[in-house]
C-alpha positions in Angstrom: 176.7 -71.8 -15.9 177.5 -70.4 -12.3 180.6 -68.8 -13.5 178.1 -66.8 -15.9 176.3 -65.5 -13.3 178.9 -64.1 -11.5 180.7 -62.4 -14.7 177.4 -60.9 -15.1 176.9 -60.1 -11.8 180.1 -58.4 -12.0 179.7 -56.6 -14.8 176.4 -55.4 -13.7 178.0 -53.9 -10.6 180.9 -52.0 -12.5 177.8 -51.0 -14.5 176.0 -49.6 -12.1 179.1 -48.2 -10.3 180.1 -45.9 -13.6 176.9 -45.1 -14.2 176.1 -43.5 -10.8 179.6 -41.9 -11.1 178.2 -40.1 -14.3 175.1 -39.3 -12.7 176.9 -37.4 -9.9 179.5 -35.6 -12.7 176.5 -35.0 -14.7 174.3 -33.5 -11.4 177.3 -31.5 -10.7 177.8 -29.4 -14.0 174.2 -29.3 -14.0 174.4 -27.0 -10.9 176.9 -25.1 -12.3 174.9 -24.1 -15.2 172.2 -23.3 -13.1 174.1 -21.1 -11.0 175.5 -19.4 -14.3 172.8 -19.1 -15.6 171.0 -17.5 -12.5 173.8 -14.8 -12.4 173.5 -13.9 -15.5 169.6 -13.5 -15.4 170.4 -11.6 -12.4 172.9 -9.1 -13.9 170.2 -8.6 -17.5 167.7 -7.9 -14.8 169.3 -5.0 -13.3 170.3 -3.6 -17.4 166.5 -3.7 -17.7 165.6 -2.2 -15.3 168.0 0.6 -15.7 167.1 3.4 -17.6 167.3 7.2 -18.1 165.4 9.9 -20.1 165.7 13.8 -21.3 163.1 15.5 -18.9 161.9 18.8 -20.4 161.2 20.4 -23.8 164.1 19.5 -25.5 163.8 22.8 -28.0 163.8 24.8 -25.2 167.3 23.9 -23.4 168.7 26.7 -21.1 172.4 28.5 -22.3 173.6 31.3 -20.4 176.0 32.6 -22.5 177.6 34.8 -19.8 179.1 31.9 -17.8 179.2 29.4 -20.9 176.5 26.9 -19.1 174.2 24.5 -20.3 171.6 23.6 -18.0 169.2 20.1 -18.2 166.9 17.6 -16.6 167.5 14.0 -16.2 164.6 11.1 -15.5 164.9 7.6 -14.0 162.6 5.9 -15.9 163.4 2.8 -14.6 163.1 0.9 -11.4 166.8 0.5 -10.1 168.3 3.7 -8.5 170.6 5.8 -10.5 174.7 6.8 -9.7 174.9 10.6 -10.2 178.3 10.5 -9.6 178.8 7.9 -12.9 177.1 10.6 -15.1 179.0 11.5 -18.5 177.7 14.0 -21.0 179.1 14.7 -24.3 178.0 17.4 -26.2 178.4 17.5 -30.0 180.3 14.6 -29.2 182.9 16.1 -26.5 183.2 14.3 -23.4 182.5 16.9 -20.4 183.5 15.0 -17.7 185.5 17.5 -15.3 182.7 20.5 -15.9 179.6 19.2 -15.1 177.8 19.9 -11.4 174.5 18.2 -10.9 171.7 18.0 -8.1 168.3 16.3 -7.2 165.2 17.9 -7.2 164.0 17.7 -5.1 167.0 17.5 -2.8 166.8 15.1 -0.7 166.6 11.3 -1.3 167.9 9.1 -3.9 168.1 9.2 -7.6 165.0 7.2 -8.2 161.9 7.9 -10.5 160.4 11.0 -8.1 163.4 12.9 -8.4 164.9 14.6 -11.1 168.7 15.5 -11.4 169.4 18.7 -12.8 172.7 19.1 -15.2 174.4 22.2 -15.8 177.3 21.7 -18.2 180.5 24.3 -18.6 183.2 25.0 -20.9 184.4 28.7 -21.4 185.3 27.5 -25.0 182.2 27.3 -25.9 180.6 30.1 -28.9 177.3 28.6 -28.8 174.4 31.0 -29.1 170.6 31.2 -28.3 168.8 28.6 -31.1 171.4 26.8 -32.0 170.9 22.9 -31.7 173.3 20.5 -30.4 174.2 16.6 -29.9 173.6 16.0 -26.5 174.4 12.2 -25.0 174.2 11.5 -21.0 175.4 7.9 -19.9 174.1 6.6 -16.6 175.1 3.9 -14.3 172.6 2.6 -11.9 173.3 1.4 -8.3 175.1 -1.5 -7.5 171.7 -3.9 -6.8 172.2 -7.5 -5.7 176.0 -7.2 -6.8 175.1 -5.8 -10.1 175.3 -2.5 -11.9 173.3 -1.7 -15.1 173.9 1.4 -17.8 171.5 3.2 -20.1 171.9 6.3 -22.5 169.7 9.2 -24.0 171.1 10.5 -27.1 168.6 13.6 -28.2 169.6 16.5 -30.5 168.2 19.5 -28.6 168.0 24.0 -29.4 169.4 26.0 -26.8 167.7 29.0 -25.7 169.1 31.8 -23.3 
């Protein structure tokens, strides 16, 4: 009967020895999950709370024919700061990227949702006239905030007038 006693002793031991080793595996991909999963909640925080809006009439967006420029307002409407310098804008579905110039109002300060950024778009292609209407996309990119950047888009069809 001792000898029982001591196999079971034994065996409870190994027992207990495995099972804290699975407890410590176990704890250990547990904090890697939760670190995942905090990054991740981190980065779809700064997507939503990235966004940008037409600012204006968008029937009434200025063309001056003479120097082939389009001229528009952007909003942050959302609480991260915005990257001017990440802007893109197509237009009718043309990528604009080396003709665009853009600046705050008011000028000084960050891209955040008391200023606006003012657009003006040129391509001496261009045979658009006052009243016609036009596919206009801008893509944003926000500031890098705690080591994460979010995007947003406005997509609006909008009349020129000049």
């Amino acid at each position: 009967m001792a000898d029982g006693g001591a196999s079971s002793f034994i065996f409870l031991t190994t027992a207990l020895l495995v099972s804290g080793i699975v407890s410590v595996v176990l704890i250990n991909q547990w904090g890697g999950m939760a670190q995942i999963t905090a990054q991740e909640t981190a980065a779809l925080e700064v997507q939503e709370d990235t966004s940008v809006d037409f600012a204006g009439d968008p029937m009434m967006v200025a063309l001056n024919t003479t120097s082939n420029e389009i001229t528009f307002f952007l909003q942050n409407t959302g609480g991260t700061l915005l990257d001017s310098s990440t802007l893109v804008v197509l237009i009718d579905g043309q990528t604009m990227a080396a003709s665009i110039n853009s600046s705050l109002v008011p000028a000084t300060g960050d891209w955040d949702e008391d200023h606006l950024l003012e657009v003006t778009v040129h391509d001496s292609t261009w045979t658009y006239q006052s009243g016609d209407d036009i596919a206009l996309t801008a893509i944003v990119s926000s500031e890098v905030t705690n080591g994460y950047r979010g995007s947003d888009s406005t997509s609006l069809e909008v009349r020129l007038h000049g």
